[in-house]
N, C-alpha and C positions, 0 to 999 in steps of 0.2 A: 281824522282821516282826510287827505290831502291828494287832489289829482286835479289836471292841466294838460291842456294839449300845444303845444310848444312847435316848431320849425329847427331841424338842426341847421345851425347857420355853418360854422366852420370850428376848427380845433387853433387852441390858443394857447397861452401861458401866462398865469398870474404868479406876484409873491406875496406870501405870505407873513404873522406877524411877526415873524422867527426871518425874514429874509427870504427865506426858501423860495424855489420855482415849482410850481405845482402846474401840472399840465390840464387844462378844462378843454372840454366843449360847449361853444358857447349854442342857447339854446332860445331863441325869440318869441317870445307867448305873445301873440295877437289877443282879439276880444273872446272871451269865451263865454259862452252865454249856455244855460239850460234850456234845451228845445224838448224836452220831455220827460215825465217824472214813471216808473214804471215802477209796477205792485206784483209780491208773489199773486194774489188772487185773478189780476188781469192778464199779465206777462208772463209769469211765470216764475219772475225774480225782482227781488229790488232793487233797481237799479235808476241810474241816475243818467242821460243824454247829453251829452256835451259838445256843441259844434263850432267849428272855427273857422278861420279865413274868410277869403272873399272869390264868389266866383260870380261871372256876368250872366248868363245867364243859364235858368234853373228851371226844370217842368211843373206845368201846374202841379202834382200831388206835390213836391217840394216844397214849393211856395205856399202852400194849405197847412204843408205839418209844420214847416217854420213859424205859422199866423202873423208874419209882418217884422221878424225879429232880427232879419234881413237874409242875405244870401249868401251859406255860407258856402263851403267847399272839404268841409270835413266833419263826420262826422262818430264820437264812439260812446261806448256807453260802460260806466265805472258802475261796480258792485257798489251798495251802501248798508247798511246797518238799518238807520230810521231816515224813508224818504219823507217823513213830515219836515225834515229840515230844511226839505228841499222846495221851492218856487220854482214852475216856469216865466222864463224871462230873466231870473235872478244873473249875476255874471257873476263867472271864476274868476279871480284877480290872484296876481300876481304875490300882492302882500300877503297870502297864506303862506307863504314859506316862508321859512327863517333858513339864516343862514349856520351850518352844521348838520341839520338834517340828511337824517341817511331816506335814499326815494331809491326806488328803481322805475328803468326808462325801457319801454317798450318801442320798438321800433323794425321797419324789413329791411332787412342787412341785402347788401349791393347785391344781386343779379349776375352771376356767369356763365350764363349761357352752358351750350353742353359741354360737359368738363369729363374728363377720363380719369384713372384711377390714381396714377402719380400726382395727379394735381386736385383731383376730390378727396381722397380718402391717403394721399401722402404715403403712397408706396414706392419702393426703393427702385421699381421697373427691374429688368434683369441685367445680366453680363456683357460690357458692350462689344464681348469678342466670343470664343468659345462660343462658334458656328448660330450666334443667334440671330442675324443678319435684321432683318427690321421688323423685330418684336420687342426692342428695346422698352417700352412704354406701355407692353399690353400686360393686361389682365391674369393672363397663366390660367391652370384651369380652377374650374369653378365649381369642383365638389366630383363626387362619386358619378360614377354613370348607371349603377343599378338605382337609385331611387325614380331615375326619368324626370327629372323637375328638376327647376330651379329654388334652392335653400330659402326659405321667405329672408329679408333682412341681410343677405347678401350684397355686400362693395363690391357694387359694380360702377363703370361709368355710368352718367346721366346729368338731369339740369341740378345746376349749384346754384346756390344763392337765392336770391328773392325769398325768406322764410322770416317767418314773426320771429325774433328777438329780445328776451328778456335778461336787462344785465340787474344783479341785484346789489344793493350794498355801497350806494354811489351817494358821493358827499356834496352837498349846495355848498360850495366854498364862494359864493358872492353872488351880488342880486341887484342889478341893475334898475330899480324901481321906473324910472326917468325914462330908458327907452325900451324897456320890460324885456330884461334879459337875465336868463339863469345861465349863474356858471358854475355848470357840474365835473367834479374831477373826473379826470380817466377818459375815455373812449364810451362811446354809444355808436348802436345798431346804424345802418341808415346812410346813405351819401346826404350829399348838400341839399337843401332846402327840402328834406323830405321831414313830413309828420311824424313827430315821436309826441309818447303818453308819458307824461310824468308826475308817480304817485308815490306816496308816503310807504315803509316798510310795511305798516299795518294793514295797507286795502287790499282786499283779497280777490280783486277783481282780474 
């Protein structure tokens, strides 16, 4: 059981031993350190704390629950099986993964703002003639008028984006030891330099 809190840096292209172009995003694991080890009996779950980066400054209760292990700026917490394995203080490295492993990367995919229904939910809008004059892009109606409500789960417009992201089933095609960088095939969640989780197929967190 494998997990790492990483930086998506940018999308790239590596080849492979076949020649081939395989398209990666490359992914920057900074220090990762355990800032708390959690028990069903205390927490509620077993779980394991993991924090990363670097931020300047932090409020005393921060600075108390880190106990000196410095400051970070990110912080999550991975399901574990037996936290006896686990230390406060101990750090996550990089060399837990090999290369071939299947992870999946958790991540908040981009943010846009309020969005309508051709472009949230990819509707056709209507007819740009046959007298519909500027309803080209609305919604049409929205259910029966004897119930008096709106349908729970109904496509309507509203805010898009910013929502947690889990892509499963993604390959470590290369591993940067030297300036700690994963290069995992395919696309992930996430604009530039934002926080993504990266854990092995089996953690169920």
């Amino acid at each position: 059981m494998k997990f790492i809190i990483g930086k998506k840096i940018e999308m790239t292209q590596v080849f492979d031993e076949k020649n081939n172009i395989v398209p990666v995003t490359k992914v920057l694991v900074q220090k990762n350190v355990i800032t708390q080890v959690k028990t069903e009996e205390k927490e509620g779950a077993n779980a394991v704390q993991i924090s990363s980066g670097a931020k300047k400054n932090l409020n005393k209760p921060l600075l108390g629950h880190y106990k000196n292990l410095g400051n970070f700026a990110v912080t999550r917490d991975f399901s574990v099986d037996n936290v006896a394995d686990y230390n406060v203080g101990d750090e996550i490295k990089i060399d837990s993964f090999e290369i071939g492993e299947m992870v999946s990367v958790v991540g908040t995919s981009k943010g846009r703002g309020f969005a309508g229904v051709v472009k949230r939910h990819h509707f056709a809008g209507h007819h740009a003639t046959r007298g519909t004059k500027d309803q080209l892009r609305t919604s049409g109606s929205i259910g029966a008028g004897g119930v008096q409500r709106v349908i729970k789960g109904r496509r309507m417009a509203g805010r898009m984006g910013n929502d947690r992201i889990t892509v499963k089933n993604l390959k470590v095609i290369k591993i940067d030891k030297e300036n700690g960088i994963l290069f995992i095939k395919g696309a992930i969640p996430g604009a530039r330099n934002s926080m993504v989780m990266v854990k092995t197929e089996n953690n169920n967190s």
